[in-house]
N, C-alpha and C positions, 0 to 999 in steps of 0.2 A: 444297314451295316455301315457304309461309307458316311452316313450323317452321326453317327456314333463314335466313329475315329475321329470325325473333324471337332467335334466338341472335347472330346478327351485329349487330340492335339490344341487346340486354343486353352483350355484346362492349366494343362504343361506351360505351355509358354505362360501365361501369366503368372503361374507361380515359379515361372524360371526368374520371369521381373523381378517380381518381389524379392524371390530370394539373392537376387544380384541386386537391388536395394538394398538391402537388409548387410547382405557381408559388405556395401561400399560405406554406410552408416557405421557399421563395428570398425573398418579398417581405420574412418575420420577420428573415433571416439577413441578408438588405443594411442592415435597421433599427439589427440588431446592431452589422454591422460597421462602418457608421456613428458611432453613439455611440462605439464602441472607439476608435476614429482622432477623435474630436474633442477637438481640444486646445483647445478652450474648457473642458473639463472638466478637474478633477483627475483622477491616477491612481486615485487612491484611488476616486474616484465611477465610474471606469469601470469600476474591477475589480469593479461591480457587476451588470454586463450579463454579463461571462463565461459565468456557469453559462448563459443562455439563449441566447448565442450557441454553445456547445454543442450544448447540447438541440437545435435547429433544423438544425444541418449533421450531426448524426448522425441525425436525421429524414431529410434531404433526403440520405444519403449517397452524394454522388457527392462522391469525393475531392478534388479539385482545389481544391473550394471548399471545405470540411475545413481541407484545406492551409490555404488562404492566411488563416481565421479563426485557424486554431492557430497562426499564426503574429502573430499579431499579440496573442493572448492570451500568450504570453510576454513579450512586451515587459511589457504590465501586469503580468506577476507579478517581473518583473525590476525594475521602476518600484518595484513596494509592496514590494522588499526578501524576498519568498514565493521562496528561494531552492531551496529544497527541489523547490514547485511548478513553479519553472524549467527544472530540472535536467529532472522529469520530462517537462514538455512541450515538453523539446527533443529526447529523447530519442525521445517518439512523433513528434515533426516527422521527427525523421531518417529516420526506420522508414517513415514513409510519402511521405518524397520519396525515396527509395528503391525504394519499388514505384512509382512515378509515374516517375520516371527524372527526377527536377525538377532538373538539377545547381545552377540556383539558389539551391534550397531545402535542396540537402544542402550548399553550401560554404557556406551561414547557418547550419545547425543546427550542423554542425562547428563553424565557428569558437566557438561561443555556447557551445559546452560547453566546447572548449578554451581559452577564456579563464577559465568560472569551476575549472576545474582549475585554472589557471597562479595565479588569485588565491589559492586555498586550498593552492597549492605541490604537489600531487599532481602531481608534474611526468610520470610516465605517462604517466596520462590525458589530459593535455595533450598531450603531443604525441602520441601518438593520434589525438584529435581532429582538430589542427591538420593533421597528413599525411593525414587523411581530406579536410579539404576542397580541402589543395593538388592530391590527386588530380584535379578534376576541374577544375583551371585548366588551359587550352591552355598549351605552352611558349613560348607568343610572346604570351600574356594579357598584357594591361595594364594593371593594376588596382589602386587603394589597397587591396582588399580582400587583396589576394593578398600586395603589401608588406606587412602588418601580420600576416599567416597564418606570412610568411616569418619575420618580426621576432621574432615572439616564439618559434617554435623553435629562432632562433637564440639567443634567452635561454636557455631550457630549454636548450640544450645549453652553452653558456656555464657555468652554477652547477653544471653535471653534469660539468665540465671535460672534455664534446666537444667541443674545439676549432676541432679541422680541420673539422666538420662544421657546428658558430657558424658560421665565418669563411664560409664559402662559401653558405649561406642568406644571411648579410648582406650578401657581396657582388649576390647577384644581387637579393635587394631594392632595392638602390640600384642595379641599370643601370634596376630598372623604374620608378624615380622620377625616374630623369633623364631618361624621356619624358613624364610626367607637367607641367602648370605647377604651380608651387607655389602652396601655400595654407600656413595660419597650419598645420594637423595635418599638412600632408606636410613642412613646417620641425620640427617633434616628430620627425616620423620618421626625417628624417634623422639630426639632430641624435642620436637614443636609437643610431642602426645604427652612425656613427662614436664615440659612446662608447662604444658595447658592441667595436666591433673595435679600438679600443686598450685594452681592460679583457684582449682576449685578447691583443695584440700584446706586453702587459706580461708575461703569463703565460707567454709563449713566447722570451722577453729578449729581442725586436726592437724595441730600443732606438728608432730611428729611426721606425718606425711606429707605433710608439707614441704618441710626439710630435707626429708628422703626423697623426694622426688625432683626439688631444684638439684639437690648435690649429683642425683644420676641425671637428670639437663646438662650441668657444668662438664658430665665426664665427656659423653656422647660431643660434647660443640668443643670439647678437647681433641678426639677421636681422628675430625673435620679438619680437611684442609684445610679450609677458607672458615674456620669455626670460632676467629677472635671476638666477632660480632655476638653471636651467638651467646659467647660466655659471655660478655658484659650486661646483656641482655639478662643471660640468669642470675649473674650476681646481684645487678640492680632488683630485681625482682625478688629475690632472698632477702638482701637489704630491708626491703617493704615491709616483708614479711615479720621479719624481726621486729624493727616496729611500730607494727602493728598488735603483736602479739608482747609487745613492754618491752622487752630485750633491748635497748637503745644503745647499750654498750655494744654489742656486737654488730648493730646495724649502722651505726658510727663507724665501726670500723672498715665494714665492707665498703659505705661509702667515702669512707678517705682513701681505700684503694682505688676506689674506682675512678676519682679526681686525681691521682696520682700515676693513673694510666692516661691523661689527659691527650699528650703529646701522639698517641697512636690511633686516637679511635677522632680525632677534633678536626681534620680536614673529609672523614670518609662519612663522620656523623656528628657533627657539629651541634646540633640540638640536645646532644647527652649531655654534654656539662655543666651546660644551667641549668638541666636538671636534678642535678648530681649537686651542686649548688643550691637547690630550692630543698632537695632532701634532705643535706645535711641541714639546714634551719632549721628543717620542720619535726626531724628529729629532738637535735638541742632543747627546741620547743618545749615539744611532748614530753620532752624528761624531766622539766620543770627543772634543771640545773644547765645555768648558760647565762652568759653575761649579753644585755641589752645590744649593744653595738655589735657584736659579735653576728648575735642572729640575724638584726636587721642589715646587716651589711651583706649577709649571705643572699638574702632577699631579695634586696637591692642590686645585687651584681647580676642574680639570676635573672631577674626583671628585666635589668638593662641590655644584657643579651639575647633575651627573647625580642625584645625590640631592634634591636640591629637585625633578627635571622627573621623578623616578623612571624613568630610562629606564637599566634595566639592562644594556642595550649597549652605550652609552657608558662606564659606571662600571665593567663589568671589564675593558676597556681601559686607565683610568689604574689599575686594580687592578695588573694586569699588571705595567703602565708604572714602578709605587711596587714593586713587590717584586722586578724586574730590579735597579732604582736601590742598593736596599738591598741586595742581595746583590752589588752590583759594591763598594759600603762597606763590607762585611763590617759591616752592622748587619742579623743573620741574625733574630734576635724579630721586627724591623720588616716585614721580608724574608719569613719565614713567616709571619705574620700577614695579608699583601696576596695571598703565593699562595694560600694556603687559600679566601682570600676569591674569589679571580677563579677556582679551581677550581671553588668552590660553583655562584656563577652561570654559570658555564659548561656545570655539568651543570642547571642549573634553565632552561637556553634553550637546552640542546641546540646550542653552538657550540663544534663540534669543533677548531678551530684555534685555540681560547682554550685550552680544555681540554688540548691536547698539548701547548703552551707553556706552561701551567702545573704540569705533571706533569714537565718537565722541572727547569725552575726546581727544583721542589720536590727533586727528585732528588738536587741539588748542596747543597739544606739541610739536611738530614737523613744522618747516618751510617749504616751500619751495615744492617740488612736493610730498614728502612723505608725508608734512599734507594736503596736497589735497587728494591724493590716500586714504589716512583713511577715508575721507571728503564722498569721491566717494561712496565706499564701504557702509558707513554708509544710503549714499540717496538709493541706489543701492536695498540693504537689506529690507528697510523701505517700499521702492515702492512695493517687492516681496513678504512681509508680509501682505503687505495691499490686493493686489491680491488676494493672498492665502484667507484670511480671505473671501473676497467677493464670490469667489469660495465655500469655504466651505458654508458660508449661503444662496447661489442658491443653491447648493448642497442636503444642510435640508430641504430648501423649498420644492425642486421637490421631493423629498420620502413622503414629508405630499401630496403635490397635488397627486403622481401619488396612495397614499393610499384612497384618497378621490374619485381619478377617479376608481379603484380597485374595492371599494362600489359600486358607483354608476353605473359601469361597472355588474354587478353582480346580481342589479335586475333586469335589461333588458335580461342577459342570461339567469336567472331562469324562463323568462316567455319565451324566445325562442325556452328553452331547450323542452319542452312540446310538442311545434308542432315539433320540428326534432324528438322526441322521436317517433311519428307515423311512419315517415318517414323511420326513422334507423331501428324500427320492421322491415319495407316492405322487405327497403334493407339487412335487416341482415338473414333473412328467406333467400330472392333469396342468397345471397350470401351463406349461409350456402349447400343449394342446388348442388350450380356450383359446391362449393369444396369437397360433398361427392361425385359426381360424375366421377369428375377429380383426387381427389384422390382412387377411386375404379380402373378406369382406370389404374392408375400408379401402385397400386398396383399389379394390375393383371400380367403389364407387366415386372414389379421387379421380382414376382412370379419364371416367365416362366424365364426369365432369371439367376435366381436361381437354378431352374431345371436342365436349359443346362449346367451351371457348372458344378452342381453335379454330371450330368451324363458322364462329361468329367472327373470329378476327381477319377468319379469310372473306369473310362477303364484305367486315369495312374495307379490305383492303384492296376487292375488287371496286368497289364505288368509289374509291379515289382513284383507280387506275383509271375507268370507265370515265371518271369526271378528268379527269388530266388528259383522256383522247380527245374529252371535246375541247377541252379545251386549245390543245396544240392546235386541231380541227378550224377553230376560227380565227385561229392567228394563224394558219393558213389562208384559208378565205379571203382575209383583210389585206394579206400579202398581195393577194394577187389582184382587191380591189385597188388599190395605192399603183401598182404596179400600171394597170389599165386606164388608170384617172390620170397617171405622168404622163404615160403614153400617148393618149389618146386625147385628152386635155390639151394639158400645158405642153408637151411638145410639140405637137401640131401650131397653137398657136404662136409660139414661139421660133417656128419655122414661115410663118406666114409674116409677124413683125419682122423678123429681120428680111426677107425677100422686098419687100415693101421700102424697108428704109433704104436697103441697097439703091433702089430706082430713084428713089429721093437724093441722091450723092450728085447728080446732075444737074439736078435740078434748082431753081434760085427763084426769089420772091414771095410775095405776103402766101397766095397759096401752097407753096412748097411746104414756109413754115409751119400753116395750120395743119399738114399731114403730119409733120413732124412731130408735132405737140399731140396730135390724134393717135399716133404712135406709141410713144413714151406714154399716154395715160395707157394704153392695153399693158404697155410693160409694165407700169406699176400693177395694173387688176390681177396678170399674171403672178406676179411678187407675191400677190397679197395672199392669191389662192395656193401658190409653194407654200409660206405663213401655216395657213389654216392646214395643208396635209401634214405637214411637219410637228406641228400642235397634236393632231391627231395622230401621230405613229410614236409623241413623244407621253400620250395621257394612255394610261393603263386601260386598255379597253373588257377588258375580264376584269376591273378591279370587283374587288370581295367573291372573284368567282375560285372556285376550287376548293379549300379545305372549307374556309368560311361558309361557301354556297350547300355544301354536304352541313355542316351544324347546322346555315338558317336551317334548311328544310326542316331535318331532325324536329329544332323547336317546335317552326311553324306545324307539324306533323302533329307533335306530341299535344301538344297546346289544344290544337284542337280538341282530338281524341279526349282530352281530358277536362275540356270545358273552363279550362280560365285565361285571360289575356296576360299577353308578355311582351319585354320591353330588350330589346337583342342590342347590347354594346359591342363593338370592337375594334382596338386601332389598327390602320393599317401600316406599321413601321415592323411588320412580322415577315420572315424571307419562309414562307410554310416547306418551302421545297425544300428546305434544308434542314427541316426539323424531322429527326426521323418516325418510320410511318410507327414504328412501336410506341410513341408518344403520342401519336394523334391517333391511334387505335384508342389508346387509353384515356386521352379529354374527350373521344367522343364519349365512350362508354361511361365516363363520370357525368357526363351533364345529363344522360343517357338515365344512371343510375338514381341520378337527385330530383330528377322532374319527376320519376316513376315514384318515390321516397315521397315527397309532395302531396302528391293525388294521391298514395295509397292511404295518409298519416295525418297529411297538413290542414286537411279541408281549408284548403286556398284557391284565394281566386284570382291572384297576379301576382307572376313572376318574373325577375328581373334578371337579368343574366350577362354579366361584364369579360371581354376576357380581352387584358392589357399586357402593356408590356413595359417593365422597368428595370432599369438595370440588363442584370443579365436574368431577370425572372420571367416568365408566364405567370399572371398572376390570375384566376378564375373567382368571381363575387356570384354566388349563385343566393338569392334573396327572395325569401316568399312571406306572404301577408295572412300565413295559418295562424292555427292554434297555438302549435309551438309545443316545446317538453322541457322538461327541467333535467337537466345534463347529469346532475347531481346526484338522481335515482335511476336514471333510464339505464337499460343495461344495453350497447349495441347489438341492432338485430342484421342480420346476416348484407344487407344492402347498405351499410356504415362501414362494415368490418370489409364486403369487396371493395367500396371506392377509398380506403382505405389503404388495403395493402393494393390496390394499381399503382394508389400515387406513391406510395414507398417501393413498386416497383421500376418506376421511372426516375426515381433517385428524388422527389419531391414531398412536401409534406402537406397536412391537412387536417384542419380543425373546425369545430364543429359549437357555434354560438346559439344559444336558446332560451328563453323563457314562455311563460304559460301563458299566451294570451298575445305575446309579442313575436311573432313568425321566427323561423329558420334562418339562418346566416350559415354559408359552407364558404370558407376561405381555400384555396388551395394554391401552393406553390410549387413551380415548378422550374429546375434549369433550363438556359438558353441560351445557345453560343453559335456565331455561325462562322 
């Protein structure tokens, strides 16, 4: 009974830890998400908190709350312009509103990817994204989020010239705005959804709706505070329209107002006017009534202001504009020199409808196989565009059908999912079953094998103790032979010369001297023999004994037993005593494991065995004159894979050289610091 409370008390306490872990991780993470959301701070100082508000919800990992920090830490990398960072941390938002089922969470991350696609023109992955998050709006949702999801795949297919499928995303964007009350950005939205469906209404020669649809753009960017932009924007556009569709009178007129709005819109948009400059030309143009200088000077002006604003897509517009002019005057120099020029930029911006309009032109200036070749290039182009385009609108079509089949994929697995749910209990019980089982097993026999190590680790680690008594043992011994040989030696006799010389102080003449001199030689003998004990207390009397004397033997052991001859290197600049004994448990067992590898594999008959020292390494050459194997097919067998993880257990590495015919090479490296 008492051994019952004491486990159900250790129980408690541990998960009192935890759970005092766990509230001190939520406490860090609301601190986090705190600062993150205060806009008293700059971006820049919040994207400071990030990494910690991290750290603490991968701590605390329970998702939800993950979620909603990772969501908020894009905004800051989105804020500081970390677009890269963006991309990525929407990317794992989505993944993991995802596994949460957040539909929240996943028509945020969509959208946020599918906008910065739709900015950097990967039109794709934009709508991609975008059809991902429409996925999870109800068909009767109401939402500006869901308008603007609409909006802009209605763009994406717009520049993709999917028409039919623009029109009809931007029709149902605006039935959901007209339940909506308006605000200053649902007047944007409308305002962008009727210029985009008369940009197609134009595309498609429905003249009338065309019309109706810029005049209600003009009302709505009337509506708009800040909405001057806006209408200029639809007038020019209308302008176009007109003509395009012959009306030149009326499309003259809109753009002589628009040039006569010059003064308001030339510091905030500065590139309108020479365009409004190149349309009026190209109007004139097109009406076939306009006086020469008149056009070209429109041209001209627009050109030259596109070169002060360096906006290359205006300037091969009146490029264009001057070298039609000239080849309608049969002033052909003038004329090729503008299409060359609106060719160039055309391939340097990649705008393909400048491009094919200038390879025509060019076509009609040029004789002979060079205006073919332009001729060529032009059909060539046109064919490849037309392609493309048809591509792109199968394209759109199949992400609508395969999101249609997705749905309707979706209630059939939710009524599937029910009866495998019985199923999956059954097998998830059996299964859970087999693997505490089969895992108990392997545990057990990890266990024992854990065991036998240790119990081998402890007998290497008694023979270096056992070998380090003897050793202290003779450096005792030695002590006290030195000890006994000063003593009893050279002190004696050293008490004997000097008593001798003392008697010599009185004494004078040729015999005095020869005692003297008979003296000093015993001092020097005595000198020489200090010398020789002093040499010998300064020369390592154990050298190679200790960790080295435990491997010779080893060899000399194994060598035997196993019948081939060996060659034992090793330097001695190694302090062994200070390398610890879990390292020297594990070179022994390595050279332990390769010699046994050898004899079992090698059918060799001399081994060579180096172990140096460079740098800060241990370096181990273990070298044999077998058969050898080819690296290339051998799969390692269980005495590659232990010497293996030892040396990656001592923080060292180890590689393994071989061919057939040409013996074994074992390289092994390991750290050394004393």
């Amino acid at each position: 009974m008492r051994t019952h409370y004491f486990f159900v008390f250790i129980a408690f306490i541990g998960f009192s830890i935890i759970e005092a872990q766990n509230l001190s991780n939520l406490d860090s993470i609301n601190k986090y998400y705190r600062l993150l959301k205060d806009t008293d701070r700059s971006y820049k100082e919040r994207l400071n908190y990030t990494k910690n508000a991290i750290f603490y919800s991968e701590e605390l990992g329970i998702d939800s709350i993950k979620l909603r920090v990772d969501r908020q830490i894009s905004l800051i990398y989105f804020h500081n312009e970390m677009y890269n960072e963006y991309v990525t941390q929407n990317r794992r938002n989505l993944k993991l509103a995802e596994k949460l089922t957040d539909t929240s969470a996943i028509t945020t991350a969509s959208s946020n990817l599918g906008s910065y696609y739709h900015f950097i023109e990967q039109n794709d992955s934009s709508y991609y994204f975008y059809s991902k998050a429409l996925e999870f709006y109800g068909p009767k949702t109401i939402s500006e989020q869901k308008v603007e999801a609409l909006l802009n795949l209605a763009d994406i297919q717009q520049v993709e010239k999917s028409y039919l499928g623009a029109e009809e995303d931007a029709v149902k964007a605006i039935q959901i705005l007209n339940n909506l009350p308006k605000t200053e950005d649902r007047l944007h939205q409308y305002w962008s959804l009727y210029n985009l469906l008369a940009i197609i209404s134009n595309a498609n020669q429905d003249r009338d709706k065309t019309f109706e649809y810029y005049d209600k753009s003009i009302d709505y960017s009337n509506e708009m505070k800040d909405g001057f932009g806006y209408r200029i924007t639809s007038i020019n556009n209308k302008a176009n329209a007109y003509e395009k569709f012959g009306d030149y009178s009326k499309a003259l007129e809109l753009f002589i107002e628009l040039k006569e709005l010059r003064p308001k819109y030339d510091i905030d948009e500065p590139d309108l006017y020479p365009i409004v400059l190149i349309n009026i030309g190209k109007t004139k143009f097109e009406s076939g009534v306009y006086k020469f200088t008149e056009v070209e000077n429109y041209f001209k002006e627009g050109r030259n202001r596109s070169l002060e604003l360096e906006d290359e897509y205006v300037q091969v517009a009146a490029s264009l504009g001057l070298s039609k002019l000239y080849l309608r005057h049969d002033k052909k120099e003038l004329a090729r020199k503008f299409g060359n020029e609106t060719l160039k930029i055309s391939n340097k911006i990649f705008n393909n409808e400048y491009k094919m309009e200038a390879l025509l032109v060019l076509s009609d200036l040029y004789e002979g196989e060079k205006g073919k070749n332009f001729l060529r290039s032009h059909i060539k182009l046109s064919d490849s565009l037309d392609m493309k385009e048809s591509l792109e609108r199968n394209k759109f079509a199949r992400v609508k059908f395969d999101t249609d089949q997705i749905e309707a994929e979706n209630e059939k697995i939710s009524r599937d999912n029910f009866y495998l749910l019985l199923l999956s209990a059954g097998l998830l019980l059996t299964g859970i079953l087999v693997y505490v089982v089969i895992s108990q097993r392997a545990k057990n026999k990890e266990l024992k094998l854990v065991q036998a190590q240790q119990e081998a680790n402890e007998e290497i680690y008694n023979l270096m103790l056992n070998q380090q008594d003897n050793v202290e043992e003779a450096r005792t011994q030695e002590k006290i032979r030195v000890s006994k040989e000063l003593h009893d030696g050279v002190l004696g006799r050293l008490f004997g010369a000097r008593l001798s010389l003392d008697s010599l102080n009185f004494s004078e003449g040729k015999e005095a001297m020869m005692n003297r001199a008979n003296y000093i030689g015993q001092l020097k003998t005595i000198e020489d023999d200090i010398r020789k004990i002093s040499h010998e207390m300064n020369t390592d009397f154990v050298s190679g004994s200790g960790f080295m004397d435990i491997v010779s033997e080893l060899i000399d052991n194994q060598t035997k037993a196993y019948g081939f001859t060996y060659d034992f290197n090793y330097t001695d600049d190694f302090s062994w005593e200070f390398v610890p004994n879990k390292t020297k448990i594990n070179i022994y067992r390595i050279i332990q494991e390769s010699m046994q590898n050898t004899y079992k594999h090698a059918e060799a008959k001399h081994v060579k065995i180096d172990i140096l020292r460079q740098k800060d390494e241990i370096k181990i050459y273990i070298v044999d004159d077998g058969k050898g194997f080819d690296t290339t097919k051998s799969k390692k067998g269980i005495g590659l894979k232990n010497m293996t993880s030892r040396v990656s257990d001592i923080g060292g590495k180890i590689s393994f050289s071989s061919e057939l015919g040409n013996g074994t090479t074992v390289k092994v490296k390991i750290p050394y610091s004393i």
